[in-house]
C-alpha positions as CSV (number, residue, x, y, z in Angstrom):
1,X,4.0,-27.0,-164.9
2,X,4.8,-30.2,-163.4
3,X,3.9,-29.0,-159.8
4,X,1.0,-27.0,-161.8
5,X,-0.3,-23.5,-162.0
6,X,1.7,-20.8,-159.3
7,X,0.9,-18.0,-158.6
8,X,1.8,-15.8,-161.1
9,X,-0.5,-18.1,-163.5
10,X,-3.2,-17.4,-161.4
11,X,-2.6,-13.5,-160.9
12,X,-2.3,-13.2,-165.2
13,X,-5.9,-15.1,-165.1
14,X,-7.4,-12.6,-162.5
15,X,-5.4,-9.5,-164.7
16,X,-7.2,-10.9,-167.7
17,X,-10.9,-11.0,-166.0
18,X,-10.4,-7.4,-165.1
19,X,-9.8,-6.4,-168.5
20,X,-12.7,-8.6,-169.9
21,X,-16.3,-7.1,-171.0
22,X,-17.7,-10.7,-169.9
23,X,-20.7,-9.9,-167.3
24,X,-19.4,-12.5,-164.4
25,X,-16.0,-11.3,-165.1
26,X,-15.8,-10.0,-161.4
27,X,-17.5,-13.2,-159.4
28,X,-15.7,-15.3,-161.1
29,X,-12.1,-13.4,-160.1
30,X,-13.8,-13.3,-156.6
31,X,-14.0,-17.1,-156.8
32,X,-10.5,-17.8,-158.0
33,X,-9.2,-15.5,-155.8
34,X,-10.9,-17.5,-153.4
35,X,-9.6,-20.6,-154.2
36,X,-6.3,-19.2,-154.3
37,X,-6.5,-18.2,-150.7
38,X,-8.0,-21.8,-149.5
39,X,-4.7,-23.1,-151.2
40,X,-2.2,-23.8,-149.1
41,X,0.8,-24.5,-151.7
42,X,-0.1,-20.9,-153.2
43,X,1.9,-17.7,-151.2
44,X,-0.3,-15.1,-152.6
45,X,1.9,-11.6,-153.4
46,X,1.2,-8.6,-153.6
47,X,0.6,-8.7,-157.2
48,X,-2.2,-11.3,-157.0
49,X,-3.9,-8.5,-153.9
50,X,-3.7,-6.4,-157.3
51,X,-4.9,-8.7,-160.0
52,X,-8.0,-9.0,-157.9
53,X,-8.7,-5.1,-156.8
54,X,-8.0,-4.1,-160.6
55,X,-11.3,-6.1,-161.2
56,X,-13.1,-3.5,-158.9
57,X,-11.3,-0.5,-160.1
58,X,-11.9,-0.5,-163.7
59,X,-15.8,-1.0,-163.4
60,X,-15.5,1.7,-160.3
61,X,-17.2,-0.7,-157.8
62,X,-16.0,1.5,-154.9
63,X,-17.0,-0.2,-151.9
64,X,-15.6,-3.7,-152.7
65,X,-12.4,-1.6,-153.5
66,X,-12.0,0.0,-150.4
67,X,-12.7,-3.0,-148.4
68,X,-10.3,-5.1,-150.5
69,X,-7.9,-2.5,-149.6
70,X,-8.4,-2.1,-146.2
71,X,-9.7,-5.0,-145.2
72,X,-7.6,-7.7,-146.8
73,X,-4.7,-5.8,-149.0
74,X,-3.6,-4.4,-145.6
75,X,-4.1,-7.5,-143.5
76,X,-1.4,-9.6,-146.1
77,X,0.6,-6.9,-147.4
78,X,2.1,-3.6,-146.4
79,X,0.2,-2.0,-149.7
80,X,1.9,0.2,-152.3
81,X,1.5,3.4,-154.0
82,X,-0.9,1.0,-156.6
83,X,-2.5,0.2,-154.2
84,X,-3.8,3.2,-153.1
85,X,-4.1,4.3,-157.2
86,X,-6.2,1.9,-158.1
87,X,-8.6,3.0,-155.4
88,X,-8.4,6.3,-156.5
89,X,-9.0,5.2,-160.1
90,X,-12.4,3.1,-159.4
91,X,-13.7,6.3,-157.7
92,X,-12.6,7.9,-161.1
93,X,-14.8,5.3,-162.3
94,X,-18.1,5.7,-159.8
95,X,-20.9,7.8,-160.5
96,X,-20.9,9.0,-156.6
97,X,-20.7,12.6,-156.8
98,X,-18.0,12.8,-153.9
99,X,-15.4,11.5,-155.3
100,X,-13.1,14.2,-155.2
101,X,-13.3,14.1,-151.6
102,X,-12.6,10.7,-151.4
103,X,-9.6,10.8,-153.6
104,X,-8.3,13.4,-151.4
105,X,-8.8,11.6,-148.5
106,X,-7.0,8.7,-149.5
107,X,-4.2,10.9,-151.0
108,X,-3.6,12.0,-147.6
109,X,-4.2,8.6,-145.9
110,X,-0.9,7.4,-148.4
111,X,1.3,10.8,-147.3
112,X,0.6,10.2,-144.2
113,X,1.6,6.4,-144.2
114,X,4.9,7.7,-146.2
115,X,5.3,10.2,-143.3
116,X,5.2,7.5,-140.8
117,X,7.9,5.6,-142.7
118,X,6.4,3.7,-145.9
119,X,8.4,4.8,-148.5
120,X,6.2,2.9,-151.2
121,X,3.4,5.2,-150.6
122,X,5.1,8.1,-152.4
123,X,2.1,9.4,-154.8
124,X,3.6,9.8,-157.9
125,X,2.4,11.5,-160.8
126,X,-0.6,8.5,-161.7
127,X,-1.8,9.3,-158.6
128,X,-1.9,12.9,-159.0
129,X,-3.1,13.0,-162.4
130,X,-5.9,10.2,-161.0
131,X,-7.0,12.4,-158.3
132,X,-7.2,15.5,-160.5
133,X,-9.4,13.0,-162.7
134,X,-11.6,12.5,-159.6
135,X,-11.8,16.2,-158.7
136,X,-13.1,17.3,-162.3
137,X,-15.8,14.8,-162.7
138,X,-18.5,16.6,-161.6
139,X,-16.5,20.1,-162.4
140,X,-17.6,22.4,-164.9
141,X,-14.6,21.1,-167.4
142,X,-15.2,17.9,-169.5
143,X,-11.1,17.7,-170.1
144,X,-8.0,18.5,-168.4
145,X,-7.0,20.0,-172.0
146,X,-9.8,22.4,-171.4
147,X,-8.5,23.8,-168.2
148,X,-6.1,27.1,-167.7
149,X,-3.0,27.2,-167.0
150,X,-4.5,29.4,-163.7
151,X,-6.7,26.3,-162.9
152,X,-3.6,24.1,-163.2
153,X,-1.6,26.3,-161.0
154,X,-4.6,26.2,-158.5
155,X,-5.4,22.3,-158.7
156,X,-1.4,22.0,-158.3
157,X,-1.3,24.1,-155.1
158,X,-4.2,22.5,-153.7
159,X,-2.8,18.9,-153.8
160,X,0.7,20.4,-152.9
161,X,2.7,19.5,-156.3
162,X,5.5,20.9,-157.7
163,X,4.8,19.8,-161.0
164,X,1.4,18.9,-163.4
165,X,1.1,15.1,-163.9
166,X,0.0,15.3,-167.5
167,X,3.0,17.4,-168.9
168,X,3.8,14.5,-170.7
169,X,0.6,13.3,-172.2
170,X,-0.1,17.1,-173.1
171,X,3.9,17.6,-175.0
172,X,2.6,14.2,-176.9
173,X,-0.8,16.0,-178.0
174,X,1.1,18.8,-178.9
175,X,3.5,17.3,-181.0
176,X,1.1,14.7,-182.8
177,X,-1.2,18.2,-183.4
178,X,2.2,20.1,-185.2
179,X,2.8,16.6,-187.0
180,X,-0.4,17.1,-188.2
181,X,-0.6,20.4,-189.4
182,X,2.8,19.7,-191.6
């Protein structure tokens, strides 16, 4: 580190307050993110946009999300499918009861980005499966194991997919539950 920290040192230090239970874990990412931006030897990336909005999304503080998206993600950086996904995820994490309208909104704020020609704002299946999280928060099911395959085949059809984002995660459950009864 002879010229010292870059930016990547930085971005692992706001990655690590976002995943810390410390109280001033999120002002005190604010205030190296700060000092990041006041330094001029420092080209903040994309990645360091994200280091600092995962500190909003995991505790679900919605508003700061959407403005660091909107406000200073898009001003530096044409923004990414993560981008948008973490949003999604701290409404996941609110307790606003609209948040499966939201999530739908910016689901179709990203196709229609990828429409006009940003291919990195393909939802993939995170995205899906965070916007279905969003959509059964304040639903009558407590778990996406609970619902019916009819419900799937409806929550599919309403957010246009082919295919169910947790196909995976449910053929793991399955399996570990066989492994189990053996």
């Amino acid at each position: 580190l002879k010229n010292g920290p870059s930016v990547i040192h930085y971005t692992c230090v706001l990655n690590a307050w976002a995943k810390s239970d410390d109280e001033n874990a999120v002002s005190r990412a604010e205030a190296l993110f700060r000092s990041m931006t006041e330094n001029n030897e420092i080209d903040l990336d994309l990645a360091a946009y994200h280091g600092m909005m995962l500190n909003y999304s995991l505790r679900g503080q919605v508003e700061k999300a959407e403005t660091f998206l909107f406000d200073d993600i898009m001003a530096a950086h044409k923004p990414n499918r993560n981008s948008f996904t973490m949003l999604i995820d701290a409404y996941a994490r609110c307790s606003s009861k609209d948040v499966g309208e939201k999530a739908m909104k910016t689901l179709n704020k990203m196709r229609e980005l990828h429409a006009a020609g940003n291919k990195e704002l393909a939802p993939d299946d995170v995205t899906y499966a965070s916007v279905i999280r969003c959509k059964m928060k304040n639903g009558k099911l407590s778990s996406i194991r609970d619902m019916t395959e009819f419900e799937k085949f409806l929550m599919m059809r309403e957010l246009q997919i082919e295919s169910w984002p947790f196909r995976h995660q449910e053929s793991y459950l399955e399996a570990s539950l066989l492994d189990k009864t053996k």
